[in-house]
N, CA, C and O atoms as a printed pandas DataFrame, in Angstrom:
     atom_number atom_name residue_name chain_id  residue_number  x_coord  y_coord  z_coord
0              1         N          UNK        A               1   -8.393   28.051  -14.903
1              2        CA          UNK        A               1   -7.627   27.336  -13.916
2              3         C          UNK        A               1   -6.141   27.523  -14.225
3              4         O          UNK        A               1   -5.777   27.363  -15.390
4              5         N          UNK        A               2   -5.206   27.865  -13.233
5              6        CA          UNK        A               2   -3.671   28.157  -13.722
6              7         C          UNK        A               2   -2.966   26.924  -13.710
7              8         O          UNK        A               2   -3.418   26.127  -12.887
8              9         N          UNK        A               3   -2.223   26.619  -14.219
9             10        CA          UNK        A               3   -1.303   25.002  -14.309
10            11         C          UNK        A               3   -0.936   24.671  -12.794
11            12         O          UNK        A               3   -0.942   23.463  -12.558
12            13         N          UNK        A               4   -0.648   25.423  -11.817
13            14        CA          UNK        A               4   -0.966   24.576  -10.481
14            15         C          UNK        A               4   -1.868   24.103  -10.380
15            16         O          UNK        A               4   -1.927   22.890  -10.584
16            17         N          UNK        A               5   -2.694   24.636  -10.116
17            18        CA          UNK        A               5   -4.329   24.038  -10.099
18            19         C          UNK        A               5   -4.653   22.867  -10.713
19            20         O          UNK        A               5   -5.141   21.842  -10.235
20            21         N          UNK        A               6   -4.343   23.120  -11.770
21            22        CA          UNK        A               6   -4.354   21.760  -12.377
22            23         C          UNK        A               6   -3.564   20.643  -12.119
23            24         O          UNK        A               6   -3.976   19.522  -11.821
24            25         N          UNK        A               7   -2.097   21.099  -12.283
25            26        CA          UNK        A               7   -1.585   19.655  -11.866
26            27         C          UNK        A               7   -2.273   19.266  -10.156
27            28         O          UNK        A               7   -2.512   18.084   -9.909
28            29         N          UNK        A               8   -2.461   20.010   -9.408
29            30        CA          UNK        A               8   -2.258   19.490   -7.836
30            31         C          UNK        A               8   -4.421   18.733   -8.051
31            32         O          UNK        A               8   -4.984   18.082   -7.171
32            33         N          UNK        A               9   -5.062   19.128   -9.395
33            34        CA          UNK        A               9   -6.489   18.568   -9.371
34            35         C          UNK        A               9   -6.104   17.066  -10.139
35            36         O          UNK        A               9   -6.666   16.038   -9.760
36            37         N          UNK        A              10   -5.163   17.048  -11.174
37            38        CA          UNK        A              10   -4.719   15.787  -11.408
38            39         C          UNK        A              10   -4.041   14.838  -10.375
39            40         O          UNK        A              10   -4.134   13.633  -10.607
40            41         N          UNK        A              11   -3.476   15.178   -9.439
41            42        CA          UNK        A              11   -3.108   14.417   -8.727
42            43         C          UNK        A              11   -3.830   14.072   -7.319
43            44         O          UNK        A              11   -3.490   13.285   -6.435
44            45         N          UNK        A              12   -4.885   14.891   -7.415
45            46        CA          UNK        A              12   -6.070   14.420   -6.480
46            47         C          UNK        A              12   -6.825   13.471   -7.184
47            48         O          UNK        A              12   -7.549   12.705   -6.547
48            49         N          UNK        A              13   -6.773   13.420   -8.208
49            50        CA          UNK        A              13   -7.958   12.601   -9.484
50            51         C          UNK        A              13   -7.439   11.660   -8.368
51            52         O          UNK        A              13   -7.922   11.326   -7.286
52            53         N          UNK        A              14   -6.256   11.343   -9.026
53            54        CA          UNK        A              14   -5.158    9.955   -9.053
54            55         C          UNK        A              14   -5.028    8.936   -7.116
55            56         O          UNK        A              14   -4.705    7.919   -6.501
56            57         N          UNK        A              15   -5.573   10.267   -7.077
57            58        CA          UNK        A              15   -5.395    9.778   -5.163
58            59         C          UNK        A              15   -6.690    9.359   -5.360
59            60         O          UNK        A              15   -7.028    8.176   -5.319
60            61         N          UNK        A              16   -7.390   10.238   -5.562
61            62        CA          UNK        A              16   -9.604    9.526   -4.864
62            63         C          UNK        A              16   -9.847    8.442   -5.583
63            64         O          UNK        A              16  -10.680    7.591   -5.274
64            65         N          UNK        A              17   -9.159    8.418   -6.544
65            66        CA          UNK        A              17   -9.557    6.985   -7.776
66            67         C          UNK        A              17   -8.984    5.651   -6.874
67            68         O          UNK        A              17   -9.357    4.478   -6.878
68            69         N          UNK        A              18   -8.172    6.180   -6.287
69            70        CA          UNK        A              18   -7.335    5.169   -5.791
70            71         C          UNK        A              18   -7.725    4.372   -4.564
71            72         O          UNK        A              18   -7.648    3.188   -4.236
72            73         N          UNK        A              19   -8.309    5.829   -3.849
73            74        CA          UNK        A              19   -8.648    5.538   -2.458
74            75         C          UNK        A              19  -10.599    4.760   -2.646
75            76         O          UNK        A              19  -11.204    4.055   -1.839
76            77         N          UNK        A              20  -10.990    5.207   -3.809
77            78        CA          UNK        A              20  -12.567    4.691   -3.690
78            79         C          UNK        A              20  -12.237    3.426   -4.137
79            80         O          UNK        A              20  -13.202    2.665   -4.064
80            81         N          UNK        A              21  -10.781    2.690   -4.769
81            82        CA          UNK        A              21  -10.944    1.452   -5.168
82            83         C          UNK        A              21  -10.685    0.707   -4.469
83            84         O          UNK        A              21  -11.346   -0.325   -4.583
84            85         N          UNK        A              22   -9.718    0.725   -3.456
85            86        CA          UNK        A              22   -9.327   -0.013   -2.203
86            87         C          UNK        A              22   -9.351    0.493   -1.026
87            88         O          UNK        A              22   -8.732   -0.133   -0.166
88            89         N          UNK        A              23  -10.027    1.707   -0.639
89            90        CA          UNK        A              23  -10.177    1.885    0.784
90            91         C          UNK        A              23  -11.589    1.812    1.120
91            92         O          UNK        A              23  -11.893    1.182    2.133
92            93         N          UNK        A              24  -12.661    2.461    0.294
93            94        CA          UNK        A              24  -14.086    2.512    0.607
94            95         C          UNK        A              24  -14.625    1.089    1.347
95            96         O          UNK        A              24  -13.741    0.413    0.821
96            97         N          UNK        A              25  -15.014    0.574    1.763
97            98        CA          UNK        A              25  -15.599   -0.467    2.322
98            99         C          UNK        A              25  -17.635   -0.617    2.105
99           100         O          UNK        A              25  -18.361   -1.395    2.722
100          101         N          UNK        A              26  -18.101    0.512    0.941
101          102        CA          UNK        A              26  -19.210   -0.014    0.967
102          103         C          UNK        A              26  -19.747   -1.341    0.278
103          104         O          UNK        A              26  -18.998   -1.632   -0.655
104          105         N          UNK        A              27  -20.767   -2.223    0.419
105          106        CA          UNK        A              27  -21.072   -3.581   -0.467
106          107         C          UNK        A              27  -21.815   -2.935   -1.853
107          108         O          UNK        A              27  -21.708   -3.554   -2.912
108          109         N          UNK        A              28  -22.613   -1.590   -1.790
109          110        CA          UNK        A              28  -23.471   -1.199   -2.985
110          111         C          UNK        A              28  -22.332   -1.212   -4.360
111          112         O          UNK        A              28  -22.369   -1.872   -5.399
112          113         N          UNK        A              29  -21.370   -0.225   -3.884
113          114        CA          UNK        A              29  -20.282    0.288   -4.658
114          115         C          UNK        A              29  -19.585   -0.655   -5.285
115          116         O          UNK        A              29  -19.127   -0.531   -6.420
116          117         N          UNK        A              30  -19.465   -1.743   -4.495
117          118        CA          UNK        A              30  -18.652   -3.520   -5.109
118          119         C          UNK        A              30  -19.144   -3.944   -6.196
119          120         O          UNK        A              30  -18.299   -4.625   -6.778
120          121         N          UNK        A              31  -20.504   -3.845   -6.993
121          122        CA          UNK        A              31  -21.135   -3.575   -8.174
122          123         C          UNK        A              31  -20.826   -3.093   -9.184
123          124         O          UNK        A              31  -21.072   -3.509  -10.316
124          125         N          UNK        A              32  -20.126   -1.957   -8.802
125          126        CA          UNK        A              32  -20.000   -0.846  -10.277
126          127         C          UNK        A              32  -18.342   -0.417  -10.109
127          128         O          UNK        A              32  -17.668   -0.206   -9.101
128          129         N          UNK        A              33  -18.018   -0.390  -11.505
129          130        CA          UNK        A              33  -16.834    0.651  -11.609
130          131         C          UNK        A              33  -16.737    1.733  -11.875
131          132         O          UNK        A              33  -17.243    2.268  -12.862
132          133         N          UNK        A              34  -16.026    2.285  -10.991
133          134        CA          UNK        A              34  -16.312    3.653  -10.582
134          135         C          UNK        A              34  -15.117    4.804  -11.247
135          136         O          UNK        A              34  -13.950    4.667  -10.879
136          137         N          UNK        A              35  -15.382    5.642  -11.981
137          138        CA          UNK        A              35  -14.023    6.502  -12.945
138          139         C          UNK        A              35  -14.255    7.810  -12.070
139          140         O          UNK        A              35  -15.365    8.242  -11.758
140          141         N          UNK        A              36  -12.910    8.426  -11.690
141          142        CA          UNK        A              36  -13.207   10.185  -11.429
142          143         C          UNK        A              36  -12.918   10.187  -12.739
143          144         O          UNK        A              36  -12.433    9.172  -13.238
144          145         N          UNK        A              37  -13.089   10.976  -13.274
145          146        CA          UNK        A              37  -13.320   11.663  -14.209
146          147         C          UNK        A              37  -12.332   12.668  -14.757
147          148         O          UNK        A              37  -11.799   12.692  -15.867
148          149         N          UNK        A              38  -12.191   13.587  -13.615
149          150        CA          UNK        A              38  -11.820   14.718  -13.324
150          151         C          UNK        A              38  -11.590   15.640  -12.576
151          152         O          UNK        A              38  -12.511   16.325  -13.021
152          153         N          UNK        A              39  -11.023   16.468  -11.575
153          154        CA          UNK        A              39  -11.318   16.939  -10.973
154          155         C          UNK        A              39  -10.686   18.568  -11.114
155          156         O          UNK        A              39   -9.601   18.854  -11.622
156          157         N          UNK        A              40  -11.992   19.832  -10.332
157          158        CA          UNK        A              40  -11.541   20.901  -11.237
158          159         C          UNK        A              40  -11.631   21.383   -9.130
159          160         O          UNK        A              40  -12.377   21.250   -8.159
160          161         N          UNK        A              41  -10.075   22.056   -9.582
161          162        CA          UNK        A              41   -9.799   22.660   -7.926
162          163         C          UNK        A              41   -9.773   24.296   -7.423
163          164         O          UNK        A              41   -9.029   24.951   -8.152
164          165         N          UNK        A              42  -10.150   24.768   -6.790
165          166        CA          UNK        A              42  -10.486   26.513   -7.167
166          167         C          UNK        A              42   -9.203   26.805   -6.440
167          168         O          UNK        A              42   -8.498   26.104   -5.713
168          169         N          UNK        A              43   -9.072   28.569   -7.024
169          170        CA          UNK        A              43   -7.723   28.521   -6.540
170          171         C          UNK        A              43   -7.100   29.010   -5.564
171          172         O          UNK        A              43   -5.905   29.306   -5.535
172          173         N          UNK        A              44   -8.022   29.133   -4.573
173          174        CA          UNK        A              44   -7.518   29.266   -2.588
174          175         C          UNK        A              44   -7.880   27.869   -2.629
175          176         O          UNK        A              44   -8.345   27.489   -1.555
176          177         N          UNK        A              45   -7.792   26.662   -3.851
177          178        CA          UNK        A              45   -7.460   25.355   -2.676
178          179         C          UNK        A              45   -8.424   24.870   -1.943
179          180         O          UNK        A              45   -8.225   23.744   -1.488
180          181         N          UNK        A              46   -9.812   25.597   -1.593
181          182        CA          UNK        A              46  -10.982   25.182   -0.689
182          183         C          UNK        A              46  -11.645   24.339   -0.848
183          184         O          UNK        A              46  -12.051   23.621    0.066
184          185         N          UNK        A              47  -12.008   24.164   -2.369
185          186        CA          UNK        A              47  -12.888   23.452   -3.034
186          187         C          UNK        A              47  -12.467   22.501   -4.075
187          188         O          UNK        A              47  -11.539   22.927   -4.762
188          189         N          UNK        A              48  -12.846   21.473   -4.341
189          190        CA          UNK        A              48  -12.580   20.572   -5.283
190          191         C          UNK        A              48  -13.797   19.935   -5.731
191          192         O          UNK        A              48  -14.535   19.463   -4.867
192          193         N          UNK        A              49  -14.259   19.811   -7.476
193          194        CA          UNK        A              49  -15.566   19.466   -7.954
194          195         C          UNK        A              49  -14.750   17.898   -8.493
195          196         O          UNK        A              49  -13.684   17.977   -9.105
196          197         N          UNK        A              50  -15.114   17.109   -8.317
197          198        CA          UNK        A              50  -14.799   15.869   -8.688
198          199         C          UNK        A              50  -15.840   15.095   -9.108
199          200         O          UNK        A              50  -16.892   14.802   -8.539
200          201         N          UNK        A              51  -15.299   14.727  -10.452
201          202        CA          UNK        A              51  -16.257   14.704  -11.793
202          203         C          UNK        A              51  -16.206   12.831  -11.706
203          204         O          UNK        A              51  -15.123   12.282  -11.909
204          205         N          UNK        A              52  -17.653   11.852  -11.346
205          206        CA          UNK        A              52  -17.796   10.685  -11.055
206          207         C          UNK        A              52  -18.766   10.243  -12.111
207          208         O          UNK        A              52  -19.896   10.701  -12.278
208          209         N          UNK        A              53  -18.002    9.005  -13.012
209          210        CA          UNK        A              53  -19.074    8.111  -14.031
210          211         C          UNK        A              53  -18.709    6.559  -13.525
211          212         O          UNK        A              53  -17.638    6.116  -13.111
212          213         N          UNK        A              54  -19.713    6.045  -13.672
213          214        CA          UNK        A              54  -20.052    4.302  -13.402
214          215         C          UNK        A              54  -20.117    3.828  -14.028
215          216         O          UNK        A              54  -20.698    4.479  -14.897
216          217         N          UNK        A              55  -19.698    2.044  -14.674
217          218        CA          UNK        A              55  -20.125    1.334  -14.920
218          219         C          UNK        A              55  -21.392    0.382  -14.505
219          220         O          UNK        A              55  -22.255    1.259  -14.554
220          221         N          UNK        A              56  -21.749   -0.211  -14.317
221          222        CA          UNK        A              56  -23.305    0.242  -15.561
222          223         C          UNK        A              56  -23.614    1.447  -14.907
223          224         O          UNK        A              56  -23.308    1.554  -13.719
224          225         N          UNK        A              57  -24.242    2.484  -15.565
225          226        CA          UNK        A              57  -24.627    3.797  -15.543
226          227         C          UNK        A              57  -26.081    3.941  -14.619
227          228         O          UNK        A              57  -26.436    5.018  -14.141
228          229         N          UNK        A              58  -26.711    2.890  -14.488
229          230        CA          UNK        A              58  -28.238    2.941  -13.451
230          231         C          UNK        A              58  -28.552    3.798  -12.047
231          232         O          UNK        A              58  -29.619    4.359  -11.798
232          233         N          UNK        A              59  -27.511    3.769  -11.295
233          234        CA          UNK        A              59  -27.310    4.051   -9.650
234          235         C          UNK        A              59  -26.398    5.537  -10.029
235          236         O          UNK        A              59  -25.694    5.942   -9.103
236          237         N          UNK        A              60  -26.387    5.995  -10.755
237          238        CA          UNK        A              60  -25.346    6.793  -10.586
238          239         C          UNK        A              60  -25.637    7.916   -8.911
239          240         O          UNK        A              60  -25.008    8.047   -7.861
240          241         N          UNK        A              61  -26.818    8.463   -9.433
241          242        CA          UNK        A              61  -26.775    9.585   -8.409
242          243         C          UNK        A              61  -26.566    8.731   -6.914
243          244         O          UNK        A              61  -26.081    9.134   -5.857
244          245         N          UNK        A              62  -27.136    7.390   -7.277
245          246        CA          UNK        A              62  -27.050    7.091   -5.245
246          247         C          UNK        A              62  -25.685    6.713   -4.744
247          248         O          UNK        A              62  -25.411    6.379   -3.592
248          249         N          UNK        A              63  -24.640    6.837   -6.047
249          250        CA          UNK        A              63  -23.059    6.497   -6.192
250          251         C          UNK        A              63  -23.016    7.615   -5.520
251          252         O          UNK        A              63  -22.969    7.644   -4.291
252          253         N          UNK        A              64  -23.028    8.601   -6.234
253          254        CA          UNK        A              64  -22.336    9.957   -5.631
254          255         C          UNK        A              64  -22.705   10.761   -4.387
255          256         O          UNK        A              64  -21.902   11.407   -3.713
256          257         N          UNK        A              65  -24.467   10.605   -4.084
257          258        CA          UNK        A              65  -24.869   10.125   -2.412
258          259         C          UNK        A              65  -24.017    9.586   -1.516
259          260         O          UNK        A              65  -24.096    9.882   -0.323
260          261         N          UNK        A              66  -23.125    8.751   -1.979
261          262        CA          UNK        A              66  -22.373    7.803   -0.605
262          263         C          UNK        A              66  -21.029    7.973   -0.769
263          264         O          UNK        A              66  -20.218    7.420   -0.026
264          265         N          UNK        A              67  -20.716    8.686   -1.673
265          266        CA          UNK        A              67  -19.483    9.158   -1.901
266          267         C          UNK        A              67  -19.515   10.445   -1.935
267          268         O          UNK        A              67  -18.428   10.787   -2.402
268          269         N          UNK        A              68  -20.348   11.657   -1.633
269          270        CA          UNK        A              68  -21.142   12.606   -0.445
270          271         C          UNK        A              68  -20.334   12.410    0.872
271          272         O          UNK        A              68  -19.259   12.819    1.310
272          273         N          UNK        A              69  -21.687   11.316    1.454
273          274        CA          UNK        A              69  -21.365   11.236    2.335
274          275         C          UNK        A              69  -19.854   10.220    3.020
275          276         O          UNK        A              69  -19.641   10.003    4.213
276          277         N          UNK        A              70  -19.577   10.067    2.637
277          278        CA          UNK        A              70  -17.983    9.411    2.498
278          279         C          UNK        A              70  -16.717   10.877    2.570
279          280         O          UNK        A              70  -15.511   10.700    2.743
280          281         N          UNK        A              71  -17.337   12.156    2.403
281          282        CA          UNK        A              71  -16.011   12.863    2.193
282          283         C          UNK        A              71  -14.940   13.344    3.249
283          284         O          UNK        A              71  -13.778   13.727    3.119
284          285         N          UNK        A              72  -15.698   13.195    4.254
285          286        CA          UNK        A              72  -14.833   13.030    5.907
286          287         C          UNK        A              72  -13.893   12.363    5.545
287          288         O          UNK        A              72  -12.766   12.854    5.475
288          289         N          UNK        A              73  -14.295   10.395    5.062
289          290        CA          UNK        A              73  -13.176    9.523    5.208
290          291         C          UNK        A              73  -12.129    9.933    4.002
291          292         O          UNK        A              73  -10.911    9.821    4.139
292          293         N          UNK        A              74  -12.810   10.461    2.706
293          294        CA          UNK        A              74  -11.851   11.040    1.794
294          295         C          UNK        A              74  -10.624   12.005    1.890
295          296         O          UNK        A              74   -9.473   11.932    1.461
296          297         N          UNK        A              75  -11.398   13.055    2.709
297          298        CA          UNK        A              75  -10.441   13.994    2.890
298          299         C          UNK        A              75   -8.810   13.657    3.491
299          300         O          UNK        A              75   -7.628   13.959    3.324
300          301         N          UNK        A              76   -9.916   12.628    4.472
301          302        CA          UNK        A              76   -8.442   12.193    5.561
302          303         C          UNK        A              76   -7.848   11.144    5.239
303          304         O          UNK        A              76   -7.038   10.734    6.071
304          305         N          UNK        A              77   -7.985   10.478    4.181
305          306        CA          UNK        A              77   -7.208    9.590    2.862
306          307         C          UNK        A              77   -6.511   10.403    2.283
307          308         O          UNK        A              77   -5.282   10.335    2.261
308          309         N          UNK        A              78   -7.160   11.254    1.752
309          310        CA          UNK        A              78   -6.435   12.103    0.930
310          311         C          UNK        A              78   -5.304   12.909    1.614
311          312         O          UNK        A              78   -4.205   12.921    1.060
312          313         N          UNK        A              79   -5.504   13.664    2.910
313          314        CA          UNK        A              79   -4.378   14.313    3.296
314          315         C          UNK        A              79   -3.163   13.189    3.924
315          316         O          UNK        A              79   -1.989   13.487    4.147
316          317         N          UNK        A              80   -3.647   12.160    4.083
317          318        CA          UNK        A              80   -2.160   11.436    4.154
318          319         C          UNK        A              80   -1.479   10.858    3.367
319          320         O          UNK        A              80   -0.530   10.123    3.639
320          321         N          UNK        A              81   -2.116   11.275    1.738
321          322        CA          UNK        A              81   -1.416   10.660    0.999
322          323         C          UNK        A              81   -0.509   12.065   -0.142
323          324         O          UNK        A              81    0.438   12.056   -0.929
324          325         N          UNK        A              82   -1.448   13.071    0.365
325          326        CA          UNK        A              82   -0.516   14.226   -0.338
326          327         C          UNK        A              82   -0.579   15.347    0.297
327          328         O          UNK        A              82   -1.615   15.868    0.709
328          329         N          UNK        A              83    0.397   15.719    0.393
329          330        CA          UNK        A              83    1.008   16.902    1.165
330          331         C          UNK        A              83    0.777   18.648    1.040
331          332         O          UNK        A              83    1.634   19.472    0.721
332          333         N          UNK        A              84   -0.234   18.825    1.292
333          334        CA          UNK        A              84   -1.040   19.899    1.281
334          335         C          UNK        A              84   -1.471   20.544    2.488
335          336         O          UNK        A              84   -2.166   20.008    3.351
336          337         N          UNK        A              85   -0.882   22.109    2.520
337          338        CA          UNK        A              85   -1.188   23.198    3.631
338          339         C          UNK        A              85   -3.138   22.511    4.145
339          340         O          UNK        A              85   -3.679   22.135    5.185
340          341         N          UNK        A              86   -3.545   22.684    2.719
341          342        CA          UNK        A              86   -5.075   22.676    3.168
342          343         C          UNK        A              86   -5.747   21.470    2.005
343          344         O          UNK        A              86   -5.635   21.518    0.780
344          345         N          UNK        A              87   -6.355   20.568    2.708
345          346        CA          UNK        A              87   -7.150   19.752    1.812
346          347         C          UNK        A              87   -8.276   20.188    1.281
347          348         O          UNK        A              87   -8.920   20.769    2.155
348          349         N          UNK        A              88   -8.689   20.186    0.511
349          350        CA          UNK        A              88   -9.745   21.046    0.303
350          351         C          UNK        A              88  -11.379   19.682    0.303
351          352         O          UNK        A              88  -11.405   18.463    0.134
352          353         N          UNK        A              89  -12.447   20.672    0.567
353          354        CA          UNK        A              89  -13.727   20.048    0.784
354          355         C          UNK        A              89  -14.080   20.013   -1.040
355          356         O          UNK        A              89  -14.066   20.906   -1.887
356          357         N          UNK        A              90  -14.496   17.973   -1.134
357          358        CA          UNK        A              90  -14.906   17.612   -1.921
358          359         C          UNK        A              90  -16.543   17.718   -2.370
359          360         O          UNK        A              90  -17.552   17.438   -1.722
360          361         N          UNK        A              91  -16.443   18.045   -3.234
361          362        CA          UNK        A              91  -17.908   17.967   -4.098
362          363         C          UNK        A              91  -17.955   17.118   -5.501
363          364         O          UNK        A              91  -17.581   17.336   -6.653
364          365         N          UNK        A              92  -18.620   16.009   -4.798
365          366        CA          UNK        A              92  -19.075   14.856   -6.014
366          367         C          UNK        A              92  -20.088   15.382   -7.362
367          368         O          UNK        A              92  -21.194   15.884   -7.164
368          369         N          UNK        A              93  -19.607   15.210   -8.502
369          370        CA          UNK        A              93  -20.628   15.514   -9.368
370          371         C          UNK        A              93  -20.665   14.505  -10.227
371          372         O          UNK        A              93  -19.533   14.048  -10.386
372          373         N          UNK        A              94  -21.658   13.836  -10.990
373          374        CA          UNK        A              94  -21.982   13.318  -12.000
374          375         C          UNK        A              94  -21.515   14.309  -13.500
375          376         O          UNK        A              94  -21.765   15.381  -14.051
376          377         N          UNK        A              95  -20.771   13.211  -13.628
377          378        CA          UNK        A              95  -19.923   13.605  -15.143
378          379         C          UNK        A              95  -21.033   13.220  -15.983
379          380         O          UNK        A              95  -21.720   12.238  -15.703
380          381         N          UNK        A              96  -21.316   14.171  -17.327
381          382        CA          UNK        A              96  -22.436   13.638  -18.078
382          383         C          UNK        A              96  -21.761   13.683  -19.365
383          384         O          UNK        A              96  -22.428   13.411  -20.363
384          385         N          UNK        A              97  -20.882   13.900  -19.450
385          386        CA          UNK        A              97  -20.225   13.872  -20.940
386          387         C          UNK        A              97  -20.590   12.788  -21.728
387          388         O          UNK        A              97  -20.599   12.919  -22.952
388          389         N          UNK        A              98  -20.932   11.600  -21.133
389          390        CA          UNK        A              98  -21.623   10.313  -21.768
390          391         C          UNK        A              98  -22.787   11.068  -22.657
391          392         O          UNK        A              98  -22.973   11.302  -23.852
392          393         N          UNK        A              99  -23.426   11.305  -21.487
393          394        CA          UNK        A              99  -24.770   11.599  -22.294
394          395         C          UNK        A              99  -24.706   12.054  -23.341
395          396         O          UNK        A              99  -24.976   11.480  -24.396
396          397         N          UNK        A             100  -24.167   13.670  -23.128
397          398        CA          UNK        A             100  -24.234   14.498  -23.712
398          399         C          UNK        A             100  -23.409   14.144  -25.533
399          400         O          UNK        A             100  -23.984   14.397  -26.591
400          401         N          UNK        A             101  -22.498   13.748  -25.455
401          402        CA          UNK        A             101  -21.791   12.764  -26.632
402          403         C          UNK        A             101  -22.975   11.513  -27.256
403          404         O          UNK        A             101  -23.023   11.295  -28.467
404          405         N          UNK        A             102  -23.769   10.854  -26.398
405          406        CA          UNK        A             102  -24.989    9.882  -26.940
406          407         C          UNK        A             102  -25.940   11.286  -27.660
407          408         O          UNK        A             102  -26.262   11.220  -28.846
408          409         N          UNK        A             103  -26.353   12.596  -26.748
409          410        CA          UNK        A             103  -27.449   12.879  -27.581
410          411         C          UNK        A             103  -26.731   13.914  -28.932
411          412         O          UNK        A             103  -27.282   13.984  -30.030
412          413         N          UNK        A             104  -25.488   14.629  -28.613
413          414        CA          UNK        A             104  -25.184   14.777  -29.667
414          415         C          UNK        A             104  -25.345   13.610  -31.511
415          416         O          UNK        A             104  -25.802   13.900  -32.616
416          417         N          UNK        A             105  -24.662   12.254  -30.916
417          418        CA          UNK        A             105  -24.560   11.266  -32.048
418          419         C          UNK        A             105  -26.416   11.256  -32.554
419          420         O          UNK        A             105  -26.947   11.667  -33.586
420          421         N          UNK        A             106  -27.025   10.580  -31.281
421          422        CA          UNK        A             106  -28.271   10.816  -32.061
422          423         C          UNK        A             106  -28.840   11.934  -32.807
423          424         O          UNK        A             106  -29.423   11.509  -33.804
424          425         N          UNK        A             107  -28.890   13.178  -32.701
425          426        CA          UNK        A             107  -28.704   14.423  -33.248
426          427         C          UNK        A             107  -28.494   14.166  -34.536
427          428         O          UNK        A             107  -29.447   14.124  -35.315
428          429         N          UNK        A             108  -26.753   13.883  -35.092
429          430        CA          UNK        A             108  -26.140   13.625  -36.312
430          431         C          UNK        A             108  -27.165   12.010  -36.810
431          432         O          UNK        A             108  -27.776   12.319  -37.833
432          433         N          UNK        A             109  -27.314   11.343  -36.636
433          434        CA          UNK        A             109  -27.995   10.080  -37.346
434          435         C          UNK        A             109  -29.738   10.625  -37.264
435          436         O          UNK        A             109  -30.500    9.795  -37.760
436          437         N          UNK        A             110  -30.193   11.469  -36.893
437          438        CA          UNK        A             110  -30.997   12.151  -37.531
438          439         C          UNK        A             110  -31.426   13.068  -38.755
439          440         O          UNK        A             110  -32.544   13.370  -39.171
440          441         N          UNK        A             111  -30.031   13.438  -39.228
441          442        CA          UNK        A             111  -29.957   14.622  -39.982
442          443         C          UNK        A             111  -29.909   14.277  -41.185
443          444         O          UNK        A             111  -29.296   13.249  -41.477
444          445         N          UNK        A             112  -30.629   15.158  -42.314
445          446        CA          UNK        A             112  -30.982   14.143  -43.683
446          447         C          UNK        A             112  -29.534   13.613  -44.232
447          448         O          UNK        A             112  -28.589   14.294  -43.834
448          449         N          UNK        A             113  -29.259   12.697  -44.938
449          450        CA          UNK        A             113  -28.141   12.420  -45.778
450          451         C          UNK        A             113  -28.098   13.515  -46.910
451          452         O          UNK        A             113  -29.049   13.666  -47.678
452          453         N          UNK        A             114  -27.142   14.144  -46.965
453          454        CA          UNK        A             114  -27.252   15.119  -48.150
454          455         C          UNK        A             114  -26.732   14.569  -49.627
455          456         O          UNK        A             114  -27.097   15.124  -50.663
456          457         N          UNK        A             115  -25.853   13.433  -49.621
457          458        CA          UNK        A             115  -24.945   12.896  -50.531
458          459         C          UNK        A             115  -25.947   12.478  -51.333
459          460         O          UNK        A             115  -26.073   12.736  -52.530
460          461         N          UNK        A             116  -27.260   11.276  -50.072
461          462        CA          UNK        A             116  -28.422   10.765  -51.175
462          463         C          UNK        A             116  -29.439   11.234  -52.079
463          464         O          UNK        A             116  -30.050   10.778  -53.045
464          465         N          UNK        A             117  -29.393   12.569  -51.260
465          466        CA          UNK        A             117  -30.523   13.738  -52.021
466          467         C          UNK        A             117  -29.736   14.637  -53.696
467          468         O          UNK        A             117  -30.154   15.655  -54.249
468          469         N          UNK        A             118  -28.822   13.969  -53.990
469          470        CA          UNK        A             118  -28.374   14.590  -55.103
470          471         C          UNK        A             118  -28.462   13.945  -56.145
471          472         O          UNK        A             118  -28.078   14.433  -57.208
C-alpha cells in the first residue's frame, strides 16, 4: 500500500467509526461496541476492506451482515464528509486478530517449561 493509500484508509477508518456511532439507526447494533479496526484501500480507490471487531464478540458475523447491507447509507456518509473524486465500495470484514493472538497465547501456555526441567 503507498502512504496515500494509507493515509486517505486512515481517514476513512476515522469517518465509518464515526458514522456507525451516531448515524446508523439500527436497535441490534445499540448492544455492542463496535471498533473499525482498520481499513486497507486499493489503489484506483475502488475498493475499501474495512476491518470490524465487537464488544461482546457473539454476533459478530450478523454485525457485519447489517453493516453489508448498510453500505449505500455509508458510502453517502462518507462522501459528504470527505472529499473524494471517487468513494470507493465498502467491504466489511471481521478482524480476527483477537483470535488469532488468544490461540497463539494458548499455544505458548502449552509448551513445556524448560527452566523446570533442569
Amino acid at each position: 500500500m503507498s502512504r496515500r493509500t494509507e493515509q486517505i484508509g486512515v481517514l476513512v477508518q476515522k469517518v465509518i467509526a464515526d458514522i456507525i456511532q451516531k448515524k446508523i439507526k439500527n436497535p441490534f447494533l445499540n448492544n455492542y461496541l463496535i471498533s473499525v479496526t482498520g481499513v486497507e484501500i486499493t489503489k484506483d480507490l475502488s475498493l475499501a476492506k474495512v476491518y470490524i471487531s465487537s464488544v461482546p464478540d457473539n454476533n459478530e458475523e450478523k454485525i457485519i451482515s447489517i453493516l453489508q447491507k448498510s453500505e449505500g447509507f455509508l458510502r453517502k456518509e462518507l462522501n459528504q464528509e470527505v472529499r473524494m473524486k471517487k468513494i470507493p465500495k465498502l467491504n466489511f470484514i471481521l478482524d480476527n486478530t483477537k483470535f488469532q493472538i488468544d490461540k497463539i497465547d494458548n499455544l505458548i501456555k502449552e509448551l513445556p517449561n524448560i527452566d523446570s526441567e533442569q
